[in-house]
Structure formats: structure tokens, C-alpha cells
C-alpha positions as CSV (number, residue, x, y, z in Angstrom):
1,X,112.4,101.0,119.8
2,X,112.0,101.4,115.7
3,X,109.1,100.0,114.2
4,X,110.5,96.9,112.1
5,X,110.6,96.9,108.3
6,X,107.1,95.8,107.2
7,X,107.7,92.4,105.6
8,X,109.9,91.1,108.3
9,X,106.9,91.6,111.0
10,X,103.8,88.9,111.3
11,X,101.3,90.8,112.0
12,X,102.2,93.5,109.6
13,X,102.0,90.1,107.1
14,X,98.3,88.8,108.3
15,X,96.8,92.0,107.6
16,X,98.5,92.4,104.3
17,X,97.2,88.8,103.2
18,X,93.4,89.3,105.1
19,X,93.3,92.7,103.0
20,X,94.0,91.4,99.7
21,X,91.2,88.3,100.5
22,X,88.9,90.8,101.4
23,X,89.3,92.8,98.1
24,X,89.3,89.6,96.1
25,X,88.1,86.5,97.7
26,X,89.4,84.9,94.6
27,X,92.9,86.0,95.4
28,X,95.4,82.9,96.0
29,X,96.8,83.1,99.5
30,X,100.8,82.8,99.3
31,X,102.6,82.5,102.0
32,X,106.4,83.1,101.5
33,X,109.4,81.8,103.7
34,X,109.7,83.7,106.8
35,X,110.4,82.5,110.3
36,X,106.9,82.8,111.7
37,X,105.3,81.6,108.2
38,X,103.1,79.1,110.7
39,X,101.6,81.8,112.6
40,X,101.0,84.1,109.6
41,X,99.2,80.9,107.9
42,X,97.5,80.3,110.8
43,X,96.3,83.8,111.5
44,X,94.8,84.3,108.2
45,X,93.1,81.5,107.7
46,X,92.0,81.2,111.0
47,X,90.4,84.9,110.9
48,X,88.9,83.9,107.1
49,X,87.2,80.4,108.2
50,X,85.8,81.9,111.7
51,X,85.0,85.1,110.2
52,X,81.2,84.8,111.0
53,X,82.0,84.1,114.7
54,X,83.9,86.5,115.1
55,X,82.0,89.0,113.9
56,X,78.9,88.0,115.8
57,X,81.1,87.8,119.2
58,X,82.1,91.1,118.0
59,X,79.1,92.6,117.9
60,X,77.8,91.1,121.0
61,X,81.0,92.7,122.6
62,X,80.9,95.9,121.3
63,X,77.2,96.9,120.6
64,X,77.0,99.8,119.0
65,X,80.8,100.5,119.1
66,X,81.2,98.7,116.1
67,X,79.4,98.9,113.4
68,X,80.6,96.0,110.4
69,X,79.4,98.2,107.5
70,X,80.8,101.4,108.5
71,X,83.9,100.3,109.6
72,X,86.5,101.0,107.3
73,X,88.1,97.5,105.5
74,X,91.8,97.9,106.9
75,X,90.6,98.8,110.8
76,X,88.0,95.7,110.3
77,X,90.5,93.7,109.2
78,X,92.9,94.6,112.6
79,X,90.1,93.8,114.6
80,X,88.8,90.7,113.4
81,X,92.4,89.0,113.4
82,X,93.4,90.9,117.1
83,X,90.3,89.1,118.0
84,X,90.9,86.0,116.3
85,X,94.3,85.9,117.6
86,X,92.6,87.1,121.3
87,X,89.9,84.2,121.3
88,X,92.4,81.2,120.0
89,X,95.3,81.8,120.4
90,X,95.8,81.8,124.1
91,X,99.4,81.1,124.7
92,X,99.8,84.6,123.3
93,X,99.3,87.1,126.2
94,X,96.6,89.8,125.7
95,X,99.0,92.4,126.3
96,X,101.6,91.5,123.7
97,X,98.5,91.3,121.4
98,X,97.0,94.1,122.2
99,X,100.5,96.2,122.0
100,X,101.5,94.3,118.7
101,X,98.3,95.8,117.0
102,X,98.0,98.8,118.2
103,X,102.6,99.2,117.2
104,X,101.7,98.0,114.1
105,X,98.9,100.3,113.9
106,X,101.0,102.7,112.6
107,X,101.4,101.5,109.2
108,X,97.8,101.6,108.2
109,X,95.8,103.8,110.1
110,X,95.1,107.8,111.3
111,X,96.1,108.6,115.0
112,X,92.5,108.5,116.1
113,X,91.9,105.2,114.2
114,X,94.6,103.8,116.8
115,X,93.2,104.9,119.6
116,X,90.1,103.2,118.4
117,X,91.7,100.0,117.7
118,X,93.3,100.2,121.2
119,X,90.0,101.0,123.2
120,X,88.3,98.4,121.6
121,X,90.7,95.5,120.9
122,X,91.2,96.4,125.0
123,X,87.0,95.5,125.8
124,X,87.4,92.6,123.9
125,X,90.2,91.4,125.4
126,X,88.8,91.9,129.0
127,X,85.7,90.0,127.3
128,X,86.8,86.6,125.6
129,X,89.7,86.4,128.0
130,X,88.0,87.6,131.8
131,X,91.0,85.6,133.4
132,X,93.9,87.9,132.4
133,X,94.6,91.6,132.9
């Protein structure tokens, strides 16, 4: 199956809008007519107001698999909203997440990135969400 055109996929969308927040907090947050404009809203602002928890169950997860600072912003940026989406959003199954991300993965990061993303987006997973496979 072909990758979709970048502005017609969600996910693809969140990380576009998380990454220009990131850069510049002071950056007004948009959100354009599409069909899943709910989810995208609630993605990114989701993954910006429980950034701090995240982060913390992240690093409880992972240990010394992730490291915040040295984590590069785009590959951060996957994570935290996989996970956001992975901790809240729980009529999403884990593999559809998990997959979405790692498809999408493709746009933004180096082959070994997305093995990365995959390996840990998969303990986290198994972690906030112990009753799926």
C-alpha cells in the first residue's frame, strides 16, 4: 500500500503542528478543515498540555533508553504524541498506533531512527496498556 500524501494523513498533521510549537511556543496553532480535524486538535493539544506527564511516564518506562535532551526534536515529538495517543486514547488499538507511527515514520526520520521509534513506542505500549497485545 502507498504511503498517503502528507497533508491528507492525521498523524502526519499532529507532528507537523507539535513541531512548529516546539520551535516557537508562540506559534498560533491552526487547525484547517480536514475530516479528522477533531483528532488532529485533540492530539496536539493533548500532547502540549500533558507534556510533563508524559515525559516523566516516559522516563519511568524507558530508563535510560530515552534520554529527553539528546533525543532529537522530530523523534521526541513522535514519541510523546504515540504515547499520548497510547495513554488516552484507548479506543485506538495499540497496534494501529503503533503501525501508524512507525508508516509515517518515513517522512521524518533515518531507517534506524524507525526502528527506534518502533522498539520503544512498542515497551510503552506493553507498559501504559498491560491489557492488550
Amino acid at each position: 500500500m502507498e504511503n498517503p500524501a502528507p497533508n491528507h494523513n492525521p498523524r502526519i498533521i499532529v507532528i507537523q503542528k507539535l513541531y512548529s510549537y516546539f520551535v516557537n511556543k508562540e506559534t498560533l496553532l491552526k487547525y484547517p478543515k480536514h475530516r479528522y480535524k477533531k483528532f488532529i486538535k485533540d492530539t496536539v493539544l493533548g500532547t502540549i498540555e500533558r507534556e510533563e506527564f508524559i515525559l516523566e511516564k516516559l522516563q519511568n518506562i524507558l530508563k535510560k533508553e530515552f534520554n529527553i535532551s539528546r533525543t532529537d526534536l522530530i523523534l521526541k515529538i513522535m514519541i510523546m504524541s504515540a504515547s499520548f495517543e497510547l495513554i488516552f486514547v484507548h479506543k485506538t488499538p495499540v497496534k494501529v498506533i503503533v503501525s501508524e507511527y512507525v508508516k509515517i515514520s518515513d517522512f521524518f526520520l533515518e531507517t534506524a531512527h524507525k526502528r527506534y521509534l518502533n522498539a520503544i513506542l512498542d515497551k510503552v505500549s506493553k507498559n501504559v496498556r498491560n491489557y492488550e497485545n
